[in-house]
VEXKELUM-457325 format. One record per residue: residue number from 1; x, y, z of N, C-alpha, C, O in turn. Coordinates in pm, 1 decimal. Example, Ala and Ser with C-alpha at 12.3 -4.5 7.8 and 13.67 -1.06 7.14 Angstrom:
residues 2
num->1	n_u->1319.0	n_v->-569.0	n_w->780.0	ca_u->1230.0	ca_v->-450.0	ca_w->780.0	c_u->1320.0	c_v->-330.0	c_w->780.0	o_u->1423.6	o_v->-331.9	o_w->846.5 .
num->2	n_u->1285.0	n_v->-225.0	n_w->708.0	ca_u->1367.0	ca_v->-106.0	ca_w->714.0	c_u->1290.0	c_v->3.0	c_w->787.0	o_u->1340.9	o_v->113.8	o_w->803.9 .
//
This chain:
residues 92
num->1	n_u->84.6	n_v->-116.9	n_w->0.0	ca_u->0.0	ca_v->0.0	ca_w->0.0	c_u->89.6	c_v->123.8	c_w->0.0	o_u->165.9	o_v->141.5	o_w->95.0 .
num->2	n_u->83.9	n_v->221.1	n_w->-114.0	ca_u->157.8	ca_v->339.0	ca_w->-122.1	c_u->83.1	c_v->433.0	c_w->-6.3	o_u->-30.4	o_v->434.4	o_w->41.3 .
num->3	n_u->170.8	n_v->489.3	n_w->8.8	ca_u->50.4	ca_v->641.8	ca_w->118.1	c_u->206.7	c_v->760.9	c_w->89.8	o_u->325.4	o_v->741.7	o_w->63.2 .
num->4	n_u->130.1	n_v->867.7	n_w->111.3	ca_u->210.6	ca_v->961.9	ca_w->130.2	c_u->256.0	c_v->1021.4	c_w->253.7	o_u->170.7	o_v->1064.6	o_w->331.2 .
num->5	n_u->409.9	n_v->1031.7	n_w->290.0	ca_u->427.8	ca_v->1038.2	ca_w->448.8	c_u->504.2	c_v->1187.9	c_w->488.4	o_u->597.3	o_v->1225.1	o_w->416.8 .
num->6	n_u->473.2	n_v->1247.6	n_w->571.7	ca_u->579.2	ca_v->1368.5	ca_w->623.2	c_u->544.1	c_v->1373.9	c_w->717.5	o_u->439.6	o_v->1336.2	o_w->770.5 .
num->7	n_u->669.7	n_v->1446.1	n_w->767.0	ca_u->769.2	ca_v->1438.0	ca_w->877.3	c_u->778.5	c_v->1575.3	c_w->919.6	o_u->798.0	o_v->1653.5	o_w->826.6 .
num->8	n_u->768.3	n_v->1635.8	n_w->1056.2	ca_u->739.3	ca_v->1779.5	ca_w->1098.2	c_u->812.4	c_v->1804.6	c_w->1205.6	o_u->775.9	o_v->1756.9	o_w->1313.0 .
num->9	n_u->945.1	n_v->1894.6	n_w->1196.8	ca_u->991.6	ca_v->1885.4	ca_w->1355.8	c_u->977.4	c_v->2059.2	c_w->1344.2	o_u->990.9	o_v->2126.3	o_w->1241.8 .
num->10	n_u->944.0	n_v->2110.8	n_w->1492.0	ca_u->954.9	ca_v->2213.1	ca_w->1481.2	c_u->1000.1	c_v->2259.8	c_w->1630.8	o_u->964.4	o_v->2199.8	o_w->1732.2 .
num->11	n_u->1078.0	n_v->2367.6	n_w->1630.3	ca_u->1210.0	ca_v->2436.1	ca_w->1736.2	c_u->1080.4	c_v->2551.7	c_w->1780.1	o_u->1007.9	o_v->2610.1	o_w->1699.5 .
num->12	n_u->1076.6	n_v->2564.8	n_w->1941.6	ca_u->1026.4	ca_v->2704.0	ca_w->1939.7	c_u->1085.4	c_v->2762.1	c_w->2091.6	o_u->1072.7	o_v->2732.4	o_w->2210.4 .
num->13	n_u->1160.6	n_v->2868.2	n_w->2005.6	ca_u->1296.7	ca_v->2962.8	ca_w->2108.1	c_u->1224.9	c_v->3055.2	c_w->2138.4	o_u->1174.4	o_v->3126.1	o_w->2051.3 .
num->14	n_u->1201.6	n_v->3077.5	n_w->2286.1	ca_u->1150.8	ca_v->3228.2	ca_w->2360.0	c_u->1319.7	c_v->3279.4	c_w->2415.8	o_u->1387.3	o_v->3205.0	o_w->2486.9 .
num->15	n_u->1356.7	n_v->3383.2	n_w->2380.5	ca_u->1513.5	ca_v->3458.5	ca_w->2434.3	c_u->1434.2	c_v->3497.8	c_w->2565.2	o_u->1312.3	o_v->3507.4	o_w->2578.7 .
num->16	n_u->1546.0	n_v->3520.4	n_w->2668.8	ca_u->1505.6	ca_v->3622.7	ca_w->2790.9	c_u->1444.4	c_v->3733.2	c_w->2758.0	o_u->1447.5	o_v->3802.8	o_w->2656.6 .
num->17	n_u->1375.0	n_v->3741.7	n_w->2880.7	ca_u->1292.2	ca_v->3835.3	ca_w->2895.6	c_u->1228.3	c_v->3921.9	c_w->3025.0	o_u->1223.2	o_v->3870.4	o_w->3136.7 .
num->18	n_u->1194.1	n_v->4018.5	n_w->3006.9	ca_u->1152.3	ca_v->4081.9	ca_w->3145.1	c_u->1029.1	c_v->4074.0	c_w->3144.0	o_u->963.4	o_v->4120.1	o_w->3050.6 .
num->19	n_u->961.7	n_v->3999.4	n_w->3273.1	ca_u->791.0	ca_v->3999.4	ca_w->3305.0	c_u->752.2	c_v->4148.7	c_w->3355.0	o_u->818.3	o_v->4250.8	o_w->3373.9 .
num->20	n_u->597.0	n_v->4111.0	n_w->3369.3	ca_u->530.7	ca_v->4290.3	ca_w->3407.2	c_u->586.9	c_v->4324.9	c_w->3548.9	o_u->543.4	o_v->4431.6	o_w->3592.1 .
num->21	n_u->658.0	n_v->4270.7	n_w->3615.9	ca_u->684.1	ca_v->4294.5	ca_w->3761.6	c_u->827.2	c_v->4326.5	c_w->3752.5	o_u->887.1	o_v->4386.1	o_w->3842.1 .
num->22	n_u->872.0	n_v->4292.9	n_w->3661.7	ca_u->1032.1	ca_v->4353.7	ca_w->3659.1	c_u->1141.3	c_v->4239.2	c_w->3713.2	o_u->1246.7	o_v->4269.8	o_w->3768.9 .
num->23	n_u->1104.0	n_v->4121.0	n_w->3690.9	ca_u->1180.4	ca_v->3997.7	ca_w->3700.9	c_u->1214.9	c_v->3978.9	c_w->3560.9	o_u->1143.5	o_v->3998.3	o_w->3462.6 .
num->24	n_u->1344.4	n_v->3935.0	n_w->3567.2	ca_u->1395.5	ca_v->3823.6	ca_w->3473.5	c_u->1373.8	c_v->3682.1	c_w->3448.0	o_u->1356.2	o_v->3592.7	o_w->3530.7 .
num->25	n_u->1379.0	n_v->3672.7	n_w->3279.0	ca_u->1261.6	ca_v->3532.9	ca_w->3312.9	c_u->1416.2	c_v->3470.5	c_w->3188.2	o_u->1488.0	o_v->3533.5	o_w->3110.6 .
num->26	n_u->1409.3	n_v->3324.9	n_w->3225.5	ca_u->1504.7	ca_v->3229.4	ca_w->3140.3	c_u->1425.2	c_v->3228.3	c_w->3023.6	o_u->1302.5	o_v->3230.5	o_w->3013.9 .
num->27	n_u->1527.4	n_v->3224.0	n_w->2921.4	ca_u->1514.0	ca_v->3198.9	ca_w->2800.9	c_u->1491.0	c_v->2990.0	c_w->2783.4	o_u->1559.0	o_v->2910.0	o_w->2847.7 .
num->28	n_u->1396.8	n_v->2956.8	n_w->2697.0	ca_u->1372.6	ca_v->2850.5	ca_w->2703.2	c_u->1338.7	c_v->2786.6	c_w->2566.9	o_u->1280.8	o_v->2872.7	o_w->2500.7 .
num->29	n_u->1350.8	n_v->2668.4	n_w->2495.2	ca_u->1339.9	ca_v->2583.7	ca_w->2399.3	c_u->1252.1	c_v->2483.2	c_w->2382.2	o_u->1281.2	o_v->2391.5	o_w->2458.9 .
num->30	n_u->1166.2	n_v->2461.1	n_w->2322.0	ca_u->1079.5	ca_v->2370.5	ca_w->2306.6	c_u->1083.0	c_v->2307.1	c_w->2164.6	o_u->1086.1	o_v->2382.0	o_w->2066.9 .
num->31	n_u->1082.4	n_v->2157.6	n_w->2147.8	ca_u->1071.0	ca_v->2038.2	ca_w->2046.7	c_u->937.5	c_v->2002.1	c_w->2015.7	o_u->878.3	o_v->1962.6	o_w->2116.1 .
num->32	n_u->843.4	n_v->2001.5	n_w->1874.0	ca_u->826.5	ca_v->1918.3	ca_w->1903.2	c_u->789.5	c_v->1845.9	c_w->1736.0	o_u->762.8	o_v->1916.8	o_w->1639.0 .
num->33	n_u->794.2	n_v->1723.3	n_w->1732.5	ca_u->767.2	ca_v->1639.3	ca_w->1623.4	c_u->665.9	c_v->1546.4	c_w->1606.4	o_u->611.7	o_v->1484.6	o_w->1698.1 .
num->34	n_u->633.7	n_v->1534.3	n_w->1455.7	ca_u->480.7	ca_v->1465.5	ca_w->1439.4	c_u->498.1	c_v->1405.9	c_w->1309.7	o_u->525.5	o_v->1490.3	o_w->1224.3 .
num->35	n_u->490.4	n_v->1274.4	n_w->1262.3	ca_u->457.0	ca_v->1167.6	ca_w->1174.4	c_u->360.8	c_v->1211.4	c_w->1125.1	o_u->269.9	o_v->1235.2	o_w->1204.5 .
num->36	n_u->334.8	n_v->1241.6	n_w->979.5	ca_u->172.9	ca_v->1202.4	ca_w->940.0	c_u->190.6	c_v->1103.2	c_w->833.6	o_u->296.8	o_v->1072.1	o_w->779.6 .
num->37	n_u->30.9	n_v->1041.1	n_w->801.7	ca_u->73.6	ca_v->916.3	ca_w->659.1	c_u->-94.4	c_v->960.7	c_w->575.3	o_u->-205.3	o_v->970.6	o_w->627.8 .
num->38	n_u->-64.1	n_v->974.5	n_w->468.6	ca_u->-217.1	ca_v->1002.7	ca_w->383.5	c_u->-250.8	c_v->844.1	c_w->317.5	o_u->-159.9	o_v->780.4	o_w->264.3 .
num->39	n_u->-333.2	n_v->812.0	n_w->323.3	ca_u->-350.4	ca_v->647.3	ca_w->289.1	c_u->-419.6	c_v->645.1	c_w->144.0	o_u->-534.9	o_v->684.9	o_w->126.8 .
num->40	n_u->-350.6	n_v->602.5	n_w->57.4	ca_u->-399.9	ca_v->567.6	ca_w->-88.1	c_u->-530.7	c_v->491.8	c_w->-96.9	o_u->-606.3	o_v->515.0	o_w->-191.2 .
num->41	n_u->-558.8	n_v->411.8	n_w->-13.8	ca_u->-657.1	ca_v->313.4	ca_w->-76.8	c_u->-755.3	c_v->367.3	c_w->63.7	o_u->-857.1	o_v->299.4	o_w->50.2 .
num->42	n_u->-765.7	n_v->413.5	n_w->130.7	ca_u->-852.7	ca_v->469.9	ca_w->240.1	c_u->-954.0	c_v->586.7	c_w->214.4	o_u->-1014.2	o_v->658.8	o_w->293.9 .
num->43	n_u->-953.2	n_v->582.6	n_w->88.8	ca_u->-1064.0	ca_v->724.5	ca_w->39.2	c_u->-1163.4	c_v->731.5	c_w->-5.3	o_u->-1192.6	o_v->643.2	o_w->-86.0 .
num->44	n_u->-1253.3	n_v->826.5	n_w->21.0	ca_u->-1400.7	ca_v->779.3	ca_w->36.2	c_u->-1438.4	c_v->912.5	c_w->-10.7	o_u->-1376.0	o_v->1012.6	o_w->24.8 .
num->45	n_u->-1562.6	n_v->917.4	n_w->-108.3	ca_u->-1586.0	ca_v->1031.8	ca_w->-136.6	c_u->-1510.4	c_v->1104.7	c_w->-247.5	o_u->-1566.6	o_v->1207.1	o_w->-286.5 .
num->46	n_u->-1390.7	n_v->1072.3	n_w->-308.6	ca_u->-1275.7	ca_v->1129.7	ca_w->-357.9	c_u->-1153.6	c_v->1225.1	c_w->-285.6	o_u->-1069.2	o_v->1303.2	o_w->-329.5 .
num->47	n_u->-1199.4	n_v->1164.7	n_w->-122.8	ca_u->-1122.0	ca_v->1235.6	ca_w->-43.5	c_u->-1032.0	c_v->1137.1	c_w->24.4	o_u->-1063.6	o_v->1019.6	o_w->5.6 .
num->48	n_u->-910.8	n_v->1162.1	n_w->110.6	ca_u->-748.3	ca_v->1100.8	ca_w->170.8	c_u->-821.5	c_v->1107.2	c_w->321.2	o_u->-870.6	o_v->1209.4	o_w->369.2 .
num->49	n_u->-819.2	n_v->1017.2	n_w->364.8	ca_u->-782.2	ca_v->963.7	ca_w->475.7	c_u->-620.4	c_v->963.0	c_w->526.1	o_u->-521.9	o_v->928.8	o_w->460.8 .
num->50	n_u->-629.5	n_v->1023.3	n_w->694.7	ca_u->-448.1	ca_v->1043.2	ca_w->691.0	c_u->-498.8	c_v->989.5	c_w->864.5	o_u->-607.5	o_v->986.3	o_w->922.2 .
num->51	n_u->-357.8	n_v->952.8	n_w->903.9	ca_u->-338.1	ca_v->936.8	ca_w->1041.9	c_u->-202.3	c_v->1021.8	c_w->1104.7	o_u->-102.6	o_v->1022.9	o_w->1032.4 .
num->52	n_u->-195.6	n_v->1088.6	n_w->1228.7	ca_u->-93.9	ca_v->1127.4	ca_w->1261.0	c_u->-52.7	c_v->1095.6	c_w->1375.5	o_u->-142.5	o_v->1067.2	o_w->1454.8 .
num->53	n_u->70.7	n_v->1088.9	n_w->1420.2	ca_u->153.4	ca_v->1089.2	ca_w->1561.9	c_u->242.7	c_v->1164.5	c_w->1579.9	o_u->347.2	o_v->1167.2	o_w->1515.0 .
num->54	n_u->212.3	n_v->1236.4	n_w->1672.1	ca_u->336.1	ca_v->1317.9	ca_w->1720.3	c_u->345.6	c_v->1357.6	c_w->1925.0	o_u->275.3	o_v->1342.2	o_w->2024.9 .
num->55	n_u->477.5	n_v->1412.5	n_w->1888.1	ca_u->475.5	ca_v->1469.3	ca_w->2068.9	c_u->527.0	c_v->1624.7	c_w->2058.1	o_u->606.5	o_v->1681.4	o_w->1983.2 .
num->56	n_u->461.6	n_v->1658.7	n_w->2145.7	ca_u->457.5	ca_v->1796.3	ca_w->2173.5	c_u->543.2	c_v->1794.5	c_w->2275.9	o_u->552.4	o_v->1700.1	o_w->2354.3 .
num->57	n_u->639.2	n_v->1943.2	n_w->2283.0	ca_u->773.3	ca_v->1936.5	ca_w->2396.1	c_u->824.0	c_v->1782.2	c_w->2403.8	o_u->790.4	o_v->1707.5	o_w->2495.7 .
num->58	n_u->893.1	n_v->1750.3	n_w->2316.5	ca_u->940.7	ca_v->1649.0	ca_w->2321.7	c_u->1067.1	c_v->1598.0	c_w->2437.3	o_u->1070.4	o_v->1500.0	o_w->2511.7 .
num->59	n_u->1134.8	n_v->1674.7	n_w->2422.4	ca_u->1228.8	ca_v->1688.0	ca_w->2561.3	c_u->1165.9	c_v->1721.1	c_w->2692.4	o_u->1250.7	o_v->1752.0	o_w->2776.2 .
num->60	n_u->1005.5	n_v->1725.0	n_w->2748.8	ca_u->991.0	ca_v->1764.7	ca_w->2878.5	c_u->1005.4	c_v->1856.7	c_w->2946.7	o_u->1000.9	o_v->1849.7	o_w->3069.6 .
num->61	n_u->1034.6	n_v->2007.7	n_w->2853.5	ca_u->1094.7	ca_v->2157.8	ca_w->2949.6	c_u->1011.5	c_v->2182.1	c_w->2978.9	o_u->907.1	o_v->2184.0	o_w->2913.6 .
num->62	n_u->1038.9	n_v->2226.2	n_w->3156.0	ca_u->932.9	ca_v->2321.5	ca_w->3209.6	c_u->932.4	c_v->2443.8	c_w->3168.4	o_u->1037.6	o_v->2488.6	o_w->3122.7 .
num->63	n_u->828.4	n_v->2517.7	n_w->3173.7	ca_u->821.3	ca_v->2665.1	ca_w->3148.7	c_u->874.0	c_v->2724.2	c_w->3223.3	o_u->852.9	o_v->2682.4	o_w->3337.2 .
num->64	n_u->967.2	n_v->2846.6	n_w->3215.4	ca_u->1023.7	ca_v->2875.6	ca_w->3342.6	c_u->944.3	c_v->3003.5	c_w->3414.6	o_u->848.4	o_v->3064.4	o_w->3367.3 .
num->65	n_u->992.5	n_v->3020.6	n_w->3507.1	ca_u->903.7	ca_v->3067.5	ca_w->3639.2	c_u->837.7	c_v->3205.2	c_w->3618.8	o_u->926.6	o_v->3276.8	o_w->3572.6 .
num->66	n_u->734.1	n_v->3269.9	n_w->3630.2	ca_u->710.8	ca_v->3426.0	ca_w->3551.6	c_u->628.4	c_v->3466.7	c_w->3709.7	o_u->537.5	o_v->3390.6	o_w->3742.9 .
num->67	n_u->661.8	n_v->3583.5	n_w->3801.3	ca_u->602.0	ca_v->3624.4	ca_w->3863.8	c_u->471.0	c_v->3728.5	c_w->3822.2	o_u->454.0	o_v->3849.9	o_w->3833.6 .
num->68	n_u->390.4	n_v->3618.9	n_w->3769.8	ca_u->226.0	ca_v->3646.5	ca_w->3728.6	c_u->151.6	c_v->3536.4	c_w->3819.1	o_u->154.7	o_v->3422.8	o_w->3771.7 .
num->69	n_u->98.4	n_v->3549.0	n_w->3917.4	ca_u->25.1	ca_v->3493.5	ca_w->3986.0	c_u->124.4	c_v->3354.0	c_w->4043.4	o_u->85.9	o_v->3247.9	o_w->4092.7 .
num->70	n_u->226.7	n_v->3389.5	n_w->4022.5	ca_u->314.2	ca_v->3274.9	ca_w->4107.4	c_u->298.3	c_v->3163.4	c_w->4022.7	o_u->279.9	o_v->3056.3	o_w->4080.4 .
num->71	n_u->301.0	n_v->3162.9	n_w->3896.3	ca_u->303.8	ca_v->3072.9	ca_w->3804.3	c_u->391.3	c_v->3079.4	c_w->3691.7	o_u->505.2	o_v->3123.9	o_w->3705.8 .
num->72	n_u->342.8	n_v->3033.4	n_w->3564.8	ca_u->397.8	ca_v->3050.2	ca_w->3410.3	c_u->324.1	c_v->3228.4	c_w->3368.1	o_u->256.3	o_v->3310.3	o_w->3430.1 .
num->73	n_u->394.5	n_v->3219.8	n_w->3209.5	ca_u->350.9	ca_v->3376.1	ca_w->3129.0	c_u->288.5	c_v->3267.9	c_w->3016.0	o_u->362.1	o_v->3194.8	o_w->2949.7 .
num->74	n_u->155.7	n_v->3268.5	n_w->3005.2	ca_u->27.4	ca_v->3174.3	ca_w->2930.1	c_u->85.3	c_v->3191.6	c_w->2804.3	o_u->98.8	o_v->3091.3	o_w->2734.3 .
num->75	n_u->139.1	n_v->3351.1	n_w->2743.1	ca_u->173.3	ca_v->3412.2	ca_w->2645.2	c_u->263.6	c_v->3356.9	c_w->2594.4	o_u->266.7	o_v->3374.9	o_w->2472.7 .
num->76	n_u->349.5	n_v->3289.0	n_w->2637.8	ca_u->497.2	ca_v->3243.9	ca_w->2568.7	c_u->526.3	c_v->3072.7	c_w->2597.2	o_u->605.3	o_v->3005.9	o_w->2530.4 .
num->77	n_u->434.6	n_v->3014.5	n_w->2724.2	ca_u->522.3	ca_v->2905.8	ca_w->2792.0	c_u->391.4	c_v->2789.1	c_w->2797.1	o_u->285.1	o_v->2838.2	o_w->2835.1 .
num->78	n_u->388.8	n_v->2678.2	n_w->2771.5	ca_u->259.3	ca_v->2566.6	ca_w->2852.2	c_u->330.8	c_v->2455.9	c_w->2931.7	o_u->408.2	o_v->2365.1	o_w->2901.4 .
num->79	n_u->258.5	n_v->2511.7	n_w->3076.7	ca_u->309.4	ca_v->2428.2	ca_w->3119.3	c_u->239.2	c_v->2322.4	c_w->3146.0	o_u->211.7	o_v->2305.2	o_w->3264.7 .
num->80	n_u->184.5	n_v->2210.2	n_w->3034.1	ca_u->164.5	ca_v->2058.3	ca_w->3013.0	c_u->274.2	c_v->1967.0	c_w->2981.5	o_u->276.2	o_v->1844.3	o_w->2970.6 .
num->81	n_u->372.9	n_v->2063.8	n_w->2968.3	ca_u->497.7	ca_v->1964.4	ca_w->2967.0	c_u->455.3	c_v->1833.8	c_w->2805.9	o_u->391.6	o_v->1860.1	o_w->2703.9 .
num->82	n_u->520.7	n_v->1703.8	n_w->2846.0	ca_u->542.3	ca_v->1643.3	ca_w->2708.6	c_u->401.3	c_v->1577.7	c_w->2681.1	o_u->336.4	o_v->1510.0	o_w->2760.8 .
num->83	n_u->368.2	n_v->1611.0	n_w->2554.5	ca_u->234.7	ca_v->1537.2	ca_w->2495.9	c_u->257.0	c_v->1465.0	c_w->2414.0	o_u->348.5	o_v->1496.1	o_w->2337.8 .
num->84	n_u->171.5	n_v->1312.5	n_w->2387.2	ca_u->139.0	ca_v->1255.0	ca_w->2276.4	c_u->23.6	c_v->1271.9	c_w->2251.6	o_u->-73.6	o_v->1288.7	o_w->2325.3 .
num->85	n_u->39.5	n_v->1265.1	n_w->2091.7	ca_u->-121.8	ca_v->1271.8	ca_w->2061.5	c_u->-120.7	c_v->1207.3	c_w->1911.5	o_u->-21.6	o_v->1200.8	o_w->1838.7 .
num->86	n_u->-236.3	n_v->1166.6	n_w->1884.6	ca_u->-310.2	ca_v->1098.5	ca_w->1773.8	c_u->-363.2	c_v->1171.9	c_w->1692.2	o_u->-408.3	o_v->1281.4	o_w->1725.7 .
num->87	n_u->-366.8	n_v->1141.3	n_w->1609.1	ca_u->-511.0	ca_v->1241.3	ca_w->1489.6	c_u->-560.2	c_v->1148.3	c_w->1374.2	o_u->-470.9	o_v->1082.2	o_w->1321.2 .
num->88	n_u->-661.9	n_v->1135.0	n_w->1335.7	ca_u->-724.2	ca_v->1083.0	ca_w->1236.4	c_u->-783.7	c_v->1191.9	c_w->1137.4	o_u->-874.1	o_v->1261.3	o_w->1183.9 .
num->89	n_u->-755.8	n_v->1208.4	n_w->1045.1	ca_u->-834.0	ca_v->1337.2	ca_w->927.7	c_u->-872.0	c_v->1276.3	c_w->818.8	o_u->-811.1	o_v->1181.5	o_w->769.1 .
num->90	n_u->-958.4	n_v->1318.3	n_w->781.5	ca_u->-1036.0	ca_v->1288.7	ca_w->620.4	c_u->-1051.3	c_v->1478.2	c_w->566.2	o_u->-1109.7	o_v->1570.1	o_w->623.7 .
num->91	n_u->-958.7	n_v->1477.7	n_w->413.7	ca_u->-975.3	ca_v->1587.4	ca_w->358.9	c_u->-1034.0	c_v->1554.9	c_w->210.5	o_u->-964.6	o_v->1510.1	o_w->119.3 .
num->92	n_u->-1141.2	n_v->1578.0	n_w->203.0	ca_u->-1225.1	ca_v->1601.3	ca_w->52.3	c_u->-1179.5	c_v->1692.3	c_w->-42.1	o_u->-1240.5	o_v->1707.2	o_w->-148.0 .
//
């Protein structure tokens, strides 16, 4: 069975920075990568059936520390740390 496959890594660099309170906040790096496959013989309608896998923050960085409510800055950082996830799509 042919299918069509790509491959997605993507880097996302926040540099230092100063929060609204006048702290210094670490500069931090986030990974993350995702498999997809479009399936040749899975189409219905005249449309591709695809499946995907990937992980989000692949390396596990925490967000680093932002004195906003004694937490993360929502704006730049998630702190869910490493995800897998699935996807199933049909595009017509």
């Amino acid at each position: 069975m042919r299918g069509d496959w790509r491959t997605t890594a993507l880097v996302r660099h926040v540099g230092g920075y100063e929060d609204d309170a006048g702290g210094d906040i670490e500069r931090f790096t986030t990974l993350d990568v995702n498999v997809r496959r479009a399936f040749d013989r899975l189409r219905w309608g005249g449309g591709e059936t695809s499946v995907a896998l990937g992980v989000a923050n692949l390396l596990d960085e925490d967000p680093p520390y932002v004195n906003i409510a004694g937490s993360y800055d929502p704006r730049s950082a998630d702190p869910r740390g490493r995800r897998l996830f699935v996807s199933v799509g049909w595009r017509g």
